[in-house]
N, C-alpha and C positions, 0 to 999 in steps of 0.2 A: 624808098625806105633807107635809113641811114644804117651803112654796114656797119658803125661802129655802136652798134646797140645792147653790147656786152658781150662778157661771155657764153652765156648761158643760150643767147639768140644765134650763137654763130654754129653750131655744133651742125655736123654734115647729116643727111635724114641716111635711115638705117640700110647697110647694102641688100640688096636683091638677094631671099633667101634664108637671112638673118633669122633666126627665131622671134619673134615678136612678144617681148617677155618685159615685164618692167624691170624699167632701174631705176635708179637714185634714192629717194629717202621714200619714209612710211607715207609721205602723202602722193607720192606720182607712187607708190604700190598702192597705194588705199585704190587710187583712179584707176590704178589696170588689173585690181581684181571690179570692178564697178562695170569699167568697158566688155572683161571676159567675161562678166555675168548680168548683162546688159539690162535683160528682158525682167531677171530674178529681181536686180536691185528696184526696177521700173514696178513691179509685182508687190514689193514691200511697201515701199512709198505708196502706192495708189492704196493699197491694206491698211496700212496703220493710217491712212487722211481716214477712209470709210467707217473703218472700227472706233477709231477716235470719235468722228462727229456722232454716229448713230451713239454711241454709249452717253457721249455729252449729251445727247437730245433728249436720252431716255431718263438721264440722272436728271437735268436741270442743274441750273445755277444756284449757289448759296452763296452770291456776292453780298458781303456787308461792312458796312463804312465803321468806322473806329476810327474816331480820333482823339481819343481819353489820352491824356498825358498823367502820369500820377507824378504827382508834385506840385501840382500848383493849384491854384485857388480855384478854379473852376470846377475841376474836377473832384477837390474837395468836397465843394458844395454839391454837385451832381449826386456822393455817396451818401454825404446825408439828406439830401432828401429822398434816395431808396431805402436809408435806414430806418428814417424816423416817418413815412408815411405822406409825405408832403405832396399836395394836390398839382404841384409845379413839376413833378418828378417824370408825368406820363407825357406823351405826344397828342396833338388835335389839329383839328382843321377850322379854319374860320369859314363861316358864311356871311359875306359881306352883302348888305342892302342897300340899294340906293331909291329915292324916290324924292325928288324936286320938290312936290307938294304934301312932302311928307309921312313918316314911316306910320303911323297913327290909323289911317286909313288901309293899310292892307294887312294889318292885326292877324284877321281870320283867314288870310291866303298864306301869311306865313305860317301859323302856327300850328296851321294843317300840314305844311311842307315838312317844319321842322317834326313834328309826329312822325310821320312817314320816316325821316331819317332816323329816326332814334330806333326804328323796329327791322333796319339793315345789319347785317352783317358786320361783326367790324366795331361796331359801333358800342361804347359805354354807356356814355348818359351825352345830355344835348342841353345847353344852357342858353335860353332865349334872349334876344334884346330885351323885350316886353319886361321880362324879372328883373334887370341888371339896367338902373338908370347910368352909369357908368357907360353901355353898350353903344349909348347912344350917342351922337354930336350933338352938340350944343342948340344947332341949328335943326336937328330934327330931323335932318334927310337921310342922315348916313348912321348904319348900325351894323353891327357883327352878330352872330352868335357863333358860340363853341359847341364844336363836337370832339367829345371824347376819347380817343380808340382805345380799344382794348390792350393794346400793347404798342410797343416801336416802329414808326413811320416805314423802318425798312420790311415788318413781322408782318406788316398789313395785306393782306393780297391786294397787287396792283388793283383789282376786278372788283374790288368790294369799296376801293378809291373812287375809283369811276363809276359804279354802283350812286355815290354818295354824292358825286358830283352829276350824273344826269337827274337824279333828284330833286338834289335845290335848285337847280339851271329850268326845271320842269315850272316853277313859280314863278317865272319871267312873264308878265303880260302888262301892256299898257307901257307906263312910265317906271316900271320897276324893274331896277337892273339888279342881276346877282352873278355875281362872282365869288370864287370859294381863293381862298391861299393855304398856304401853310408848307411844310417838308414835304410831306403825302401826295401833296397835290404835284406841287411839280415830280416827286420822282414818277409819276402815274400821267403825267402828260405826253403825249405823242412827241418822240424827239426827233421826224422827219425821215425822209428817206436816205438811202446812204448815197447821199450825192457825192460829199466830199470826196468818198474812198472812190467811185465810178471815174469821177472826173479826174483824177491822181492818178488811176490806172491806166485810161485810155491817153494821158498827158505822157505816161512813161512808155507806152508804146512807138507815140507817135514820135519820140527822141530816139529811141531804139531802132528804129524804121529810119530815120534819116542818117543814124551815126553808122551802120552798118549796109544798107540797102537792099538788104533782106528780109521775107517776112519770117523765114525759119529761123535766121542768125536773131531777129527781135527775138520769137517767143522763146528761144532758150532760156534767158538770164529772167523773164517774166514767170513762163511756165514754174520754175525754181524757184521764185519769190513765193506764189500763190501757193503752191505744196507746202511751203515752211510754215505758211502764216498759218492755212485752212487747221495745218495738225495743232498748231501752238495755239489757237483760239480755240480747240476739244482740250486740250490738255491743260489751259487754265480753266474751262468750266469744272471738270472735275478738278483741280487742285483748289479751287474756293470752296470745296466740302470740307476741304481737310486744314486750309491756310483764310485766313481772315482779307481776303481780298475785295479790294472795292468796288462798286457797282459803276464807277468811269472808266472801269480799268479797260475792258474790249477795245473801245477806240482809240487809245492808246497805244494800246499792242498792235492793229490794224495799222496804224498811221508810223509807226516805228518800226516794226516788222514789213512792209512793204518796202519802206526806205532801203534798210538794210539788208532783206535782202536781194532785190535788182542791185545794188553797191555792190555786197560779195559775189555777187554771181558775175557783174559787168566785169570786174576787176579780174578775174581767174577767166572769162571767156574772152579780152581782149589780150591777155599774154598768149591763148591758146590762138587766135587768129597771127600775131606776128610770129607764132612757132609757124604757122603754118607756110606765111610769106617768103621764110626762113627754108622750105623744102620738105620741111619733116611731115610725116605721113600722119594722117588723124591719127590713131592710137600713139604714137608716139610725140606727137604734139599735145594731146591732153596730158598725158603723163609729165612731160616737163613743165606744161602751167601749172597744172596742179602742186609739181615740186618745187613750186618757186611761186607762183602768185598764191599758190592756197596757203602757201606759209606763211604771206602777208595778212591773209583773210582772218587764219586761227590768230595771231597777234594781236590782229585789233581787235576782234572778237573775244577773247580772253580782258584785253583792256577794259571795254563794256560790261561785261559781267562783273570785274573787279569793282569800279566804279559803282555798277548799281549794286553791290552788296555791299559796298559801304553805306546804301541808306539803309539797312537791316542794320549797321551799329548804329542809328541814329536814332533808333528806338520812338520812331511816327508814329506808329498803330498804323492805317491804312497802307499808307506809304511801304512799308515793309510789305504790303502785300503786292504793291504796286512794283515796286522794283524785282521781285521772287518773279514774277509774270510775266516783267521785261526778260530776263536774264535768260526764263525758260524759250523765250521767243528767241533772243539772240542764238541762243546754245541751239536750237531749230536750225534759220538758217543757217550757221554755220556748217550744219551736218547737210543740211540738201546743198548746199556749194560743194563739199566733198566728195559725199555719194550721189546725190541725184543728178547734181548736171555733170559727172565726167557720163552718167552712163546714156546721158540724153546726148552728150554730143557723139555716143559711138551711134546710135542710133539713125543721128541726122550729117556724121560727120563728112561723108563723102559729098554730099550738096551744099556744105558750108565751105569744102575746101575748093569746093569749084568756082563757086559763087567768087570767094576771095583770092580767089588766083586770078579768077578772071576782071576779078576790080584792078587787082596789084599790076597787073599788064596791062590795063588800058592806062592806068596812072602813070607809070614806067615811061609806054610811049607819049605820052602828054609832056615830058622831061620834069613832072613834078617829083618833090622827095617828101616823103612824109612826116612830119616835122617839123617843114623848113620854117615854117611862122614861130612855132612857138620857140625853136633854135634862135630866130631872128631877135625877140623880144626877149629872152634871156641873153643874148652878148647886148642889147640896148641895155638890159639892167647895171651885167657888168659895169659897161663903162660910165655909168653914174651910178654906182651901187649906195651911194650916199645922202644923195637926195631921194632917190626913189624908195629907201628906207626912211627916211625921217615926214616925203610927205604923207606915206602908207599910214606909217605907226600915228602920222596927227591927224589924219580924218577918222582912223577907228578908234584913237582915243577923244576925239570928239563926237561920237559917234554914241559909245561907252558912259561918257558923261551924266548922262540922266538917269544914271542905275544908278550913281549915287541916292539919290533922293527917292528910291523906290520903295514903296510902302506897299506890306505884303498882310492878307486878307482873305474874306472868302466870298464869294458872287452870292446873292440871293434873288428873291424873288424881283429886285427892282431890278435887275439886269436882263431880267428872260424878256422875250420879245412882245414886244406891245401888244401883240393879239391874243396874247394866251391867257385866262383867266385868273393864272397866279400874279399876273403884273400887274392887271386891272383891279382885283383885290388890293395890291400892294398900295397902287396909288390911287382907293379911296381912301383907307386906309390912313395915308397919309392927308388926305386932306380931311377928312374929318374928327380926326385927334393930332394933329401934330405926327413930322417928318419920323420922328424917334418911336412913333409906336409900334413901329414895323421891329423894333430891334431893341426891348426891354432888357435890362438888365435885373436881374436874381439878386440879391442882398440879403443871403442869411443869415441870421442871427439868432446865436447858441445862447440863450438863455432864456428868463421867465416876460410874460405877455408886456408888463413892464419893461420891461429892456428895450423890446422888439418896438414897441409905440415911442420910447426915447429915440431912437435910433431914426425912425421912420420921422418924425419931426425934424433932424437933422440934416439927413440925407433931402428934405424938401424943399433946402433951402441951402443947396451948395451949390455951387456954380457950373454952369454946364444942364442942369438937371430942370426938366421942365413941371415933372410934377412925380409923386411919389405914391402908392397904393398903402393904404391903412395894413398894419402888420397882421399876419395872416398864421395863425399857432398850427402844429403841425397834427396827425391825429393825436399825438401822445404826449403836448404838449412843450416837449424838450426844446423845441427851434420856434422861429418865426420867420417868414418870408414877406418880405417889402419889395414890391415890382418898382420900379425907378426906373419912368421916363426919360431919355434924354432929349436935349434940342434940337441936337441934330438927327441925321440919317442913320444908319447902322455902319454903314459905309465910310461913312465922313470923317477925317482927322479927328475932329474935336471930338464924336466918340470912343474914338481910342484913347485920348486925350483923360477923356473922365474915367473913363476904368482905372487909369496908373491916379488920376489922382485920388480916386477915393478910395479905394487900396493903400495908395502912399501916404496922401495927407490927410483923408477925412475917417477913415477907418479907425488909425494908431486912438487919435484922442478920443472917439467914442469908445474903445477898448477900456481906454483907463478910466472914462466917467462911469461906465456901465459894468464892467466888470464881464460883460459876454465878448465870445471869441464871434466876429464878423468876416465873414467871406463874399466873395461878388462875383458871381456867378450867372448862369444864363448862355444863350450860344455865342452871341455877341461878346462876351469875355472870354468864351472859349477860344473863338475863332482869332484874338485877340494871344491867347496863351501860345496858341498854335504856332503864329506867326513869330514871335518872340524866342518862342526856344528855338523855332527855326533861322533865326538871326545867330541866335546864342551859339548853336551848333556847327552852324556856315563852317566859319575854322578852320577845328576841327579836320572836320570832311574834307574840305579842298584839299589841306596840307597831306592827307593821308593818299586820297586817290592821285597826288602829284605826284607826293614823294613816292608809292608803289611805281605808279607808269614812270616816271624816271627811272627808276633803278632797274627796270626790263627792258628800256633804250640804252644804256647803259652795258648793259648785257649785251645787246645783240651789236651794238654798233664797238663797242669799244672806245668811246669816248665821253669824255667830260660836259664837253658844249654841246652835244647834240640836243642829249635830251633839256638841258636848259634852255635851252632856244625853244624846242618843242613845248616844252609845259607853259614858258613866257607867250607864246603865241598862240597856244591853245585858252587861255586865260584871254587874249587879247579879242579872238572871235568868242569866246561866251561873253564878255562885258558886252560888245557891240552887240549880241543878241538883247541883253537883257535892258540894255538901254533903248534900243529899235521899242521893243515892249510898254516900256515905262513912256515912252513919248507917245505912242496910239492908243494903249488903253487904261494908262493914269493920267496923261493929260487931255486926252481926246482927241488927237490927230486924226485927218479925214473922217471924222462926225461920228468917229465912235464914242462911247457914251462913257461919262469918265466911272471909275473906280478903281479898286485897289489890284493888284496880281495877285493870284491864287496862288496861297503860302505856300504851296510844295512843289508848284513851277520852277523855281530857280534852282534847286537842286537835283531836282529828275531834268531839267534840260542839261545840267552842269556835265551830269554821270555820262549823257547818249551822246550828248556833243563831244565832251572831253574824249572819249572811245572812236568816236565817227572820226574827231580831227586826227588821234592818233594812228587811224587807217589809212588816209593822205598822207601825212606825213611819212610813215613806213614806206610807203610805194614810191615816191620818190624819192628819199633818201637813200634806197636802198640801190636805185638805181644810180646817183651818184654815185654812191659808194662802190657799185659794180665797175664805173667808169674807172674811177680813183684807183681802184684796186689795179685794173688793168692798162692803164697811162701813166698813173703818179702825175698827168697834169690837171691839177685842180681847176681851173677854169674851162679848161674841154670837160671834165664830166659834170661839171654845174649846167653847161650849156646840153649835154647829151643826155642827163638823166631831165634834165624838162622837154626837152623834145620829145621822148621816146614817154613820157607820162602824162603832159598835158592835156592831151585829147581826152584819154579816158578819164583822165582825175575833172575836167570841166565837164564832161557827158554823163560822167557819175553822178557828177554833185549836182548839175539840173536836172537829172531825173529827183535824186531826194528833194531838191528843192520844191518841183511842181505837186510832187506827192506828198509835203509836208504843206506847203502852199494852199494846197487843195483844202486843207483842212479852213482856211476861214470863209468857204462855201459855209458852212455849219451854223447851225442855228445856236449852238455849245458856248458861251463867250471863254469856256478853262479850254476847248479845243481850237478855239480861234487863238486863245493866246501860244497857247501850244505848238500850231504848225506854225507863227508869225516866229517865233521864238528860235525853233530849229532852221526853217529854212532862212532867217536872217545869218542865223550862225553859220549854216552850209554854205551861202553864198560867198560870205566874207572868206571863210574857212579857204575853199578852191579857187574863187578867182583873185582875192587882194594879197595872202597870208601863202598860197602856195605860189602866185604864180609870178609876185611881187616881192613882198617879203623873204622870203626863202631866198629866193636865188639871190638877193643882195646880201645876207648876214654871210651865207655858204662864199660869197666871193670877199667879205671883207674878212670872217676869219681865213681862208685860204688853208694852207697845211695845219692851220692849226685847231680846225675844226675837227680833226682826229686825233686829239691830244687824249693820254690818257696817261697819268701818273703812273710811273714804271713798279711801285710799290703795290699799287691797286691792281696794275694789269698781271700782276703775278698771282694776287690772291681771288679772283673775279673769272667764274667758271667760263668758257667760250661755249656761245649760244651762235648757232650757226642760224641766221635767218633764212638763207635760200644758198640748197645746196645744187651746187653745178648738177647741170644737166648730162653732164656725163661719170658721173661717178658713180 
């Protein structure tokens, strides 16, 4: 190990005798009342997971999606037709029919099926093919009928979905196929076992088990993940009673809450290992990682919550619940990095320090130094800090490139996987009306049955539009509603396409010939609104969650460029995430199926990445800056603060990587995107951007990466990041 690992690593361990009393700041006293009350803190933790889950089990979940934006046309149209009674306004399930020779001939099997479902649970009213020559394809084979519910695809009891779907599924015989779709159907579909999260876990063990070579030194930083997540996934089922949170949000918090915390736990039990290599005695080696790496941990952890409570101004509906969820997970583990693992390692601390004495000796005698590679690869940066910064920054800004062109959206039923009967729906569906029936567009219009029939002539003959439904009066006669087929997919550019146009250009002129106010509506304009303001908003947000996490780098480091380097580089690993994304599942890269990214991806990867990066980059700067502060020679602590962090900052980030990785096991295509998303950004983040990047910008600015305006540094409070381990 390299003697020159700072100040804070060199302090002599306590004499024989000495009281064993903490010191230094609130977070190595927070770990040595933790250690003194070992069993108590272990007693609370295991209490609050137990009381937490059973009360979540006994409450249930009240997760519900919202994503009503007020302001814009969709949602317009949404209110009125709750106001004015309109038959467009409820939720249903379709029953799709298929038969080769013909729907004609199983008349009386169907229409005994559809009986039966009309007298379920759940269930409104049931409108046959047989009524509705519309229901039917041209060719006779292929037909739907609608089932009504009584209220919101989310209000439905899953069991009364499934109820409706063993049902029609019951009239399958011979050559008759049925399949059901709709919202209802897939959220009531089996979404597979939790393989992702299995495989993620046992992935982060088996890194754990190699980086350390212990299986106690593993399950600490594990043990400490699982406690944070188990409470924070009780503690959002009850807070969706009270907060409007989404029904994806779980695996989310799972897939994000694992990452984070083995990161916080790894990062605070590998300083407490080099205390220990250093001589200092368990109890007093947790107390100095704690006062020094926990204060890294709260940092970026603080950053993350910052960040995700920036999407709470961005006023999403869902998303607001989604980020409140994340934020409670982070602020979890946070607190088990604190409390829980100082008091797990006073418990396991004398077979952890054996273990790594005993590593540190046989290493010793081997003549290796610990570090010496990544020491080695940081003086190779050094001496071309020039190129290895320009070829860095041009592979991830080609890399990056394709997020230009990203078009943002929502997954439907043509995404979910081939076997499940919402897709099989989908795609008769589309073959026996055209690709756009899957994804009709609403067309209200506020005026008399006259109007609504001008309009509806119009609209059936503009461009993009395959065919138009006869205008539809509402019960009270105030509105009309026109369904407007498009040509394409729901999916497809050119339906996004025709929503701005017939809003932008086909709307205005019917306005002024008709004298009614026209809105266009439907989910497919929603999900369409969604995306839009979510564009609109982007801004915004970045500028504010930058400008914040600047100004707290700022703070703690006392310089100008640091945090500019940081926010430029943490921008540079989420483009490459978001470009990685747009090349696999907007263009279809290795034979995924193309479509749009889920419109609220981009800014929940922004918020957990931009926080994750800021957690790397603390921990190594900070150790530069330990160097710097105690050499004043700027290229010896460039090269000692990457030796003395690389290990864990690469050990770190491939465990989040496998654990976010893990996530495109998933049947989910928004969690495929999801873990493809982060762990692209973690990867880039620790091995290109920390281990590359950094240490070239730190040697080309040189003394003048601790530049700070002598006017500012007077008026600019001092935030001590990690205070000496002997004060």
């Amino acid at each position: 190990m390299s003697p020159t690992r700072g100040a804070a690593a060199s302090i002599a361990p306590p004499a024989p005798g000495r009281p064993d009393k903490p010191r230094g700041g609130r977070f190595g006293s927070l770990a040595g009342w933790a250690q003194r009350h070992r069993w108590a803190a272990l007693l609370i933790w295991v209490a609050v997971l137990a009381a937490v889950t059973l009360v979540s089990g006994a409450a249930g979940s009240a997760y519900k999606n919202n994503f009503a934006l007020p302001g814009t046309d969709s949602q317009a149209a949404t209110d009125l037709f709750t106001k004015h009674g309109s038959a467009q306004a409820g939720d249903s399930v379709d029953i799709v029919l298929k038969d080769s020779q013909g729907l004609d001939g199983r008349k009386a099997g169907v229409e005994k099926m559809l009986a039966e479902v009309k007298g379920l649970p759940g269930v409104a009213d049931v409108r046959s093919p047989y009524a509705d020559a519309s229901a039917v394809s041209r060719d006779g084979t292929i037909g739907y009928a609608t089932v009504t519910l009584d209220g919101k695809a989310e209000a439905v009891p899953k069991e009364d979905i499934t109820a409706i779907i063993d049902t029609a599924e019951s009239a399958e015989s011979g050559g008759l196929q049925v399949e059901l779709g709709g919202e209802a159907v897939r959220g009531a579909q089996e979404k597979g076992s939790p393989t992702a999260e299995l495989a993620g876990i046992l992935a982060a063990v088996i890194i754990l088990g190699l980086l350390f070579g212990s299986l106690v030194a593993a399950s600490v930083p594990l043990i400490t993940a699982l406690f944070a997540v188990g409470s924070a996934l009780g503690l959002i089922v009850l807070a969706s009673h009270v907060f409007t949170i989404a029904d994806f949000t779980p695996p989310i918090t799972m897939l994000v809450g694992l990452g984070v915390g083995i990161d916080y736990a790894l990062l605070i039990f590998y300083r407490y290992r080099h205390e220990l290599t250093d001589g200092a005695e368990p109890a007093e080696a947790a107390r100095k990682a704690l006062d020094a790496a926990g204060r890294t941990v709260f940092f970026a952890g603080c950053t993350v919550i910052i960040a995700l409570f920036g999407l709470v101004a961005l006023g999403l509906g869902s998303l607001q619940g989604v980020a409140l969820a994340l934020a409670l997970t982070v602020l979890t583990t946070m607190a088990a990095s604190l409390i829980l693992l100082p008091a797990l390692l006073a418990v396991f601390g004398r077979r952890i320090q054996r273990h790594v004495l005993k590593h540190a000796a046989r290493t010793e005698a081997r003549g290796k130094v610990e570090g010496r590679r990544w020491r080695a690869l940081a003086a190779a940066v050094q001496r071309r800090p020039l190129p290895a910064l320009l070829v860095a920054t041009f592979a991830l800004l080609a890399l990056s490139a394709p997020a230009l062109s990203m078009r943002l959206g929502f997954a439907d039923a043509g995404n979910d996987p081939a076997t499940t009967t919402s897709r099989q729906a989908y795609d008769l569906l589309a073959e026996g009306f055209g690709p756009g029936f899957n994804g009709p567009l609403i067309v209200l219009v506020q005026g008399d049955e006259a109007a609504g029939q001008g309009v509806r002539s119009e609209l059936a003959e503009a461009e993009g539009v395959a065919t138009a439904s006869p205008a539809m009066p509402s019960e009270d006669g105030a509105l009309s509603t026109v369904i407007v087929y498009p040509e394409t997919s729901p999916q497809a550019e050119g339906t996004a396409d025709l929503v701005h146009h017939l809003r932008d250009d086909v709307a205005p002129g019917l306005e002024r010939d008709t004298g009614a106010e026209i809105l266009v509506g439907g989910s497919v304009a929603a999900s369409q609104d969604f995306a839009d303001t979510v564009s609109q908003r982007l801004p915004l947000f970045v500028a504010v969650v930058v400008g914040m996490s600047s100004l707290l780098l700022m703070l703690v480091f006392r310089s100008v460029w640091i945090p500019v380097k940081a926010a430029l580089l943490n921008l540079l690993s989420i483009s490459a995430a978001l470009g990685a994304m747009t090349l696999v599942f907007q263009y279809g890269w290795f034979g995924v199926q193309q479509g749009p990214i889920e419109a609220f991806l981009p800014v929940l990867i922004f918020a957990i990445v931009f926080g994750l990066s800021m957690d790397y980059e603390v921990f190594l700067v900070s150790r530069i800056h330990e160097e710097w502060e105690r050499t004043k020679d700027h290229s010896l602590a460039v090269r000692e603060g990457l030796a003395t962090t690389g290990k864990v900052i690469t050990a770190a980030g491939a465990i989040m990587i496998v654990v976010f990785g893990a996530f495109m096991l998933s049947a989910d295509r928004m969690l495929q995107q999801f873990g493809l998303g982060l762990a692209v950004a973690i990867l880039v983040d620790a091995l290109v951007i920390r281990c590359l990047i950094v240490p070239a910008v730190m040697q080309l600015l040189g003394k003048r990466a601790w530049w700070l305006p002598a006017p500012l540094a007077r008026r600019l409070p001092k935030v001590a990041l990690e205070r000496p381990a002997n004060s």
